[in-house]
C-alpha positions as CSV (number, residue, x, y, z in Angstrom):
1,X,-4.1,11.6,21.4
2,X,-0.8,11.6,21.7
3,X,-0.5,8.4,24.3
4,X,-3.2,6.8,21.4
5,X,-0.2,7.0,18.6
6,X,2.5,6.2,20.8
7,X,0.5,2.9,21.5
8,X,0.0,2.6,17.8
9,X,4.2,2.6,17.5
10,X,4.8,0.4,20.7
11,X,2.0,-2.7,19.1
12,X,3.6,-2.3,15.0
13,X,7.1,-1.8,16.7
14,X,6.4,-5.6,18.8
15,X,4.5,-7.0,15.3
16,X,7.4,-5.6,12.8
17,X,10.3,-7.5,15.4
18,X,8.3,-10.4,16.0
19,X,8.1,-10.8,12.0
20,X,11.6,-9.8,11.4
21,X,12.8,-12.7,13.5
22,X,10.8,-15.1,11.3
23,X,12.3,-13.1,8.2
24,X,15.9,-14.3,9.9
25,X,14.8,-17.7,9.9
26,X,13.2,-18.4,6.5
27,X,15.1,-15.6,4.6
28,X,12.1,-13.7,2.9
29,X,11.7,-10.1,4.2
30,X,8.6,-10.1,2.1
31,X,6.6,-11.2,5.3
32,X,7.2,-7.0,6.0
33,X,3.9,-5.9,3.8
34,X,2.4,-8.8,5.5
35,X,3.3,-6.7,8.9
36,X,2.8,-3.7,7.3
37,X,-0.7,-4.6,6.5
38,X,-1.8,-6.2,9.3
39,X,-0.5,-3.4,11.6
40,X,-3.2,-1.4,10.7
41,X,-6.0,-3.7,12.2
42,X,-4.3,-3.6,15.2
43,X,-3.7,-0.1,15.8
44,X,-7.4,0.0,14.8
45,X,-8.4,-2.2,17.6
46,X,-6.5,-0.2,19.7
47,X,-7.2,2.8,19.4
48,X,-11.0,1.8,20.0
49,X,-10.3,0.0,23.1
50,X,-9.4,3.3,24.5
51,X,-11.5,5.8,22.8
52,X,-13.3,8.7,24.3
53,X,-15.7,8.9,21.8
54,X,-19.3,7.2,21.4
55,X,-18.8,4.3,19.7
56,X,-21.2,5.9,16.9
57,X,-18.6,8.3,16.1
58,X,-15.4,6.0,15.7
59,X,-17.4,3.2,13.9
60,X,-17.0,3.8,10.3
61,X,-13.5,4.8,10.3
62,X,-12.6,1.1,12.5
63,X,-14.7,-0.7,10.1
64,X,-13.2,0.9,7.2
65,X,-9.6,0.3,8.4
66,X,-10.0,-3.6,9.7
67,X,-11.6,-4.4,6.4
68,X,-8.9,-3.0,4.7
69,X,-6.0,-4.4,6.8
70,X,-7.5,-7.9,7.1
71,X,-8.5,-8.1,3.4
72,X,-4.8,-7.0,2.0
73,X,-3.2,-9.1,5.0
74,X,-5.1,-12.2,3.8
75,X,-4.6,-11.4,0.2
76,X,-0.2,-11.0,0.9
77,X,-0.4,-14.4,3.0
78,X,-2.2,-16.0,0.1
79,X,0.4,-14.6,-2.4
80,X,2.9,-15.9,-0.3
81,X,4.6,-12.5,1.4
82,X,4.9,-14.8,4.3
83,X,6.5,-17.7,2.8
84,X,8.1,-19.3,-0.2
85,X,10.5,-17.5,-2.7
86,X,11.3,-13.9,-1.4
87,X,10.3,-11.4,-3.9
88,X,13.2,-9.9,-6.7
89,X,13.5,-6.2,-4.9
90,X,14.0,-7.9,-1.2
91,X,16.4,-10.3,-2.9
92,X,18.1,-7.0,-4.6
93,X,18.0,-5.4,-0.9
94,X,19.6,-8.5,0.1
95,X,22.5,-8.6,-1.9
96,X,22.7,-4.6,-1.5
97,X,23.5,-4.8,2.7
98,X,25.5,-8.1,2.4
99,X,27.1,-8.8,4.7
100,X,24.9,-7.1,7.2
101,X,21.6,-7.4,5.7
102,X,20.1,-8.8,9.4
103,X,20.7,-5.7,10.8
104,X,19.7,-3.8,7.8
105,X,16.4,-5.7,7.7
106,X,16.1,-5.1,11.3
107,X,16.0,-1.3,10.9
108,X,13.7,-1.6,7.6
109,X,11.4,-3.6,9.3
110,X,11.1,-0.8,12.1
111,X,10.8,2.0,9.6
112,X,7.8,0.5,8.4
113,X,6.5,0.3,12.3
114,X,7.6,4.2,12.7
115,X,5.5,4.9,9.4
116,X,2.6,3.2,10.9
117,X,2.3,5.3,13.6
118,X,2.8,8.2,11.6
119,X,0.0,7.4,9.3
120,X,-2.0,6.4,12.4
121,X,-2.5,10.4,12.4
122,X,-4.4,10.0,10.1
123,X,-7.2,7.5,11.8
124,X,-7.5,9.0,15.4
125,X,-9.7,12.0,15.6
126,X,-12.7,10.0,15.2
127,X,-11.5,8.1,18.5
128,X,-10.5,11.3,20.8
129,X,-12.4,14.4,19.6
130,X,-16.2,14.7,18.0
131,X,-16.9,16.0,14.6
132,X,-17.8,20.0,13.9
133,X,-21.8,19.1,13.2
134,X,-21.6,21.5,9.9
135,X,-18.9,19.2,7.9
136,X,-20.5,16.2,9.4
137,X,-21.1,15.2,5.9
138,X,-17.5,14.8,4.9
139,X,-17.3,12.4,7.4
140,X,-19.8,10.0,4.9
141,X,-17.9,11.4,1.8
142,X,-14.9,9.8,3.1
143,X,-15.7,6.6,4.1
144,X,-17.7,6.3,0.9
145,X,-14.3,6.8,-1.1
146,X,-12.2,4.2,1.3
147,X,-15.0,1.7,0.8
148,X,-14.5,2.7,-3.0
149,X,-10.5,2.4,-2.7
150,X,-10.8,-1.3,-0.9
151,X,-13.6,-3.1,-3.7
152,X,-10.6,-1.3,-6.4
153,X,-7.5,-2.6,-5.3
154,X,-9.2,-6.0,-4.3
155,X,-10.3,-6.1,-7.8
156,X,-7.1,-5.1,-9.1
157,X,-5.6,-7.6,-6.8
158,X,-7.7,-10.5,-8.0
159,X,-7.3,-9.9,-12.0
160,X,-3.5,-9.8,-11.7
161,X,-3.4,-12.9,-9.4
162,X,-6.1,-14.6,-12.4
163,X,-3.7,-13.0,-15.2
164,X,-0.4,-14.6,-13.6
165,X,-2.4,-17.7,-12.7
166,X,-3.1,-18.2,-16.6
167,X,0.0,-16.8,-18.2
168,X,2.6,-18.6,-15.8
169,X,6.3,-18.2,-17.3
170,X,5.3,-16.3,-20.6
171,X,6.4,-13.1,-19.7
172,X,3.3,-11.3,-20.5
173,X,2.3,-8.1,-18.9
174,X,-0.6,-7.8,-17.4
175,X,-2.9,-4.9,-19.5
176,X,-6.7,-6.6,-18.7
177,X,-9.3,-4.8,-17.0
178,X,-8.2,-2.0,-14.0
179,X,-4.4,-3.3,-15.6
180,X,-5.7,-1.8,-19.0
181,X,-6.1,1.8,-17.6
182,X,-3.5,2.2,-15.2
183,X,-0.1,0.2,-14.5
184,X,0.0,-0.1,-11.0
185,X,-4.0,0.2,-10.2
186,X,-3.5,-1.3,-7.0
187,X,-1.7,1.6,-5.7
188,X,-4.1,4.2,-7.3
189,X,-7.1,2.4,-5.4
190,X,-4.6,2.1,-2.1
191,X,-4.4,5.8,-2.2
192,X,-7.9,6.6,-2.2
193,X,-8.6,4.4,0.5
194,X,-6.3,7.1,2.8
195,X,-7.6,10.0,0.7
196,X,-10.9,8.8,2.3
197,X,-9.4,8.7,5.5
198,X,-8.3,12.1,5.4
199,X,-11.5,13.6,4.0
200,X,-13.2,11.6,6.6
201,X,-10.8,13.7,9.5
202,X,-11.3,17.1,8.1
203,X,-14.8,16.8,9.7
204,X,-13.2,17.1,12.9
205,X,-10.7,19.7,15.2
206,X,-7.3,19.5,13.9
207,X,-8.5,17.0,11.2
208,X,-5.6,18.7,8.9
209,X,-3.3,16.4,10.4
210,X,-4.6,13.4,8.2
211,X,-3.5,15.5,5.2
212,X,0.4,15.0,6.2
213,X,-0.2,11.5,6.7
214,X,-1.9,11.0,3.3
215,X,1.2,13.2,1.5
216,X,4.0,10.9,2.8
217,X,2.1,7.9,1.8
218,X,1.8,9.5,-1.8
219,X,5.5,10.5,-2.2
220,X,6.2,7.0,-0.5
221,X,3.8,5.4,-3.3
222,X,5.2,7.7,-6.2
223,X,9.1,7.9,-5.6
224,X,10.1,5.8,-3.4
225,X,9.1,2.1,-2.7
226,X,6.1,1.6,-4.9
227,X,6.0,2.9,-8.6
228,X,9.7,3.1,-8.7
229,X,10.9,-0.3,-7.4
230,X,8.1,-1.9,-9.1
231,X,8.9,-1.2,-12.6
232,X,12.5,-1.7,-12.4
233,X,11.6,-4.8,-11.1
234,X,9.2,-5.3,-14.6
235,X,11.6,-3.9,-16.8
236,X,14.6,-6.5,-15.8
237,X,11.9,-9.2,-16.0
238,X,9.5,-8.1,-19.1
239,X,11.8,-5.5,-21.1
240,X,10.4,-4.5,-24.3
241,X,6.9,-5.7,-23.5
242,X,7.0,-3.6,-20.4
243,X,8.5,-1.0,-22.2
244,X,5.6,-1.1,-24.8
245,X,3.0,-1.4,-21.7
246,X,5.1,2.4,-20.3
247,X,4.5,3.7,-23.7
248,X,0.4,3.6,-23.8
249,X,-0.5,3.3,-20.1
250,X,-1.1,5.9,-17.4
251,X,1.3,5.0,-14.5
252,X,-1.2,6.1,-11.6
253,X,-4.7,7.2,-12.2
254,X,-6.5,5.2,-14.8
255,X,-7.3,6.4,-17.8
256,X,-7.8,5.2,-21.2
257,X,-4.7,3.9,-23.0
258,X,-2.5,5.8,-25.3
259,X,-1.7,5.0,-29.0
260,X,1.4,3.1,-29.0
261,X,4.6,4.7,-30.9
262,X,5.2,3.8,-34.4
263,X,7.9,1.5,-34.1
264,X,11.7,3.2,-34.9
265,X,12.6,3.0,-39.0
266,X,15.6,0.5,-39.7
267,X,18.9,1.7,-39.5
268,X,20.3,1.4,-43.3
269,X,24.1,0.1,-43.2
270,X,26.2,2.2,-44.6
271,X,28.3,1.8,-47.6
């Protein structure tokens, strides 16, 4: 197992450098998600080229995985991660590591390939060891709630791509369909897609290894370059209307909106 994710951090190592010296020359570290996506489709590939298992065994969770990657690569290509104007927090990192933001990009760009393999813990049982025949049945129970997590965040993906399509340079916050129940539904719907990974390895020896995998992508999601960077990056764009949006909608899990807040009374002058 262990040569399995070391190959995993060798091929996203050699895809995160080759796309961080196309970064240098077009100046949009965005193409990193696209890297960061696509990695996963690789290690996939990978790890079933040298599997010990019956092909039966490691089937769903490589056809889970390559449908994901491919379909959230193609989807960050089309929104131009790859190309075009870089995205407001890259631009912020930018300007943050000036004057060495190469370098500083370089070792991003490798953090994500390091994270890769660390989540890759999280894909290869099914690929080196065979399930216990009693939990077999968590095995189907988890591939039913990736396949659940990739139609939700590709619907999520597609109505904000429609709602930015049709409200180009208004300002308007997204709050129709998944958008209505949960700010950043896309992320939710991400997360279950690994929760379903790791359900799917608890069916097997060791398979409590997924669950570290699926924490750090969580905390990663939640606190650190997700949620968090993501709204600062809507509040310096949308301000009070975002603010409004933070006031009556759930920030992860969907669920129906809140009231909003009676607006503040006016503040009498004095005198």
């Amino acid at each position: 197992m262990l040569r399995l994710v070391l190959g995993a951090w060798a091929l996203a190592a050699g895809l995160q450098l080759a796309l961080w010296l196309i970064s240098q020359r077009t100046k949009n570290a965005a193409i990193v998600d696209v890297g960061w996506a696509a990695s996963f489709a690789v290690v996939a590939v990978w790890f079933a080229a040298a599997a010990t298992t019956p092909w039966q065994v490691h089937a769903p969770m490589l056809v889970v995985v390559v449908a994901w990657s491919l379909r959230l690569t193609l989807h960050l290509v089309a929104r131009g991660a790859a190309g075009g104007v870089e995205e407001g927090r890259y631009r912020e990192l930018r300007a943050r590591w000036a004057p060495h933001a190469g370098r500083a990009f370089f070792l991003f760009f490798q953090a994500q390939a390091a994270l890769t393999a660390f989540l890759s813990l999280s894909l290869v049982l099914p690929f080196v060891v065979l399930p216990s025949p009693s939990l077999s049945a968590l095995r189907w129970a988890g591939t039913a709630l990736s396949v659940l997590g990739i139609v939700g965040e590709a619907v999520a993906d597609w109505q904000l791509e429609r709602f930015r399509r049709a409200n180009v340079g208004q300002g308007r916050v997204c709050d129709v369909g998944l958008w209505r129940l949960s700010r950043h539904p896309n992320y939710f719907f991400e997360w279950l897609v690994w929760l379903g990974h790791a359900l799917h390895c608890l069916a097997y020896p060791s398979g409590a290894l997924a669950l570290s995998g699926q924490a750090l992508l969580f905390a990663s999601i939640w606190k650190v370059t997700g949620i968090p960077a993501t709204e600062v990056q809507a509040l310096r764009s949308r301000k009070e209307a975002y603010r409004r949006y933070q006031a009556t909608t759930s920030a992860f899990v969907p669920w129906w909106p809140r009231r909003a807040p009676p607006p503040a009374p006016p503040v009498e002058p004095h005198g």
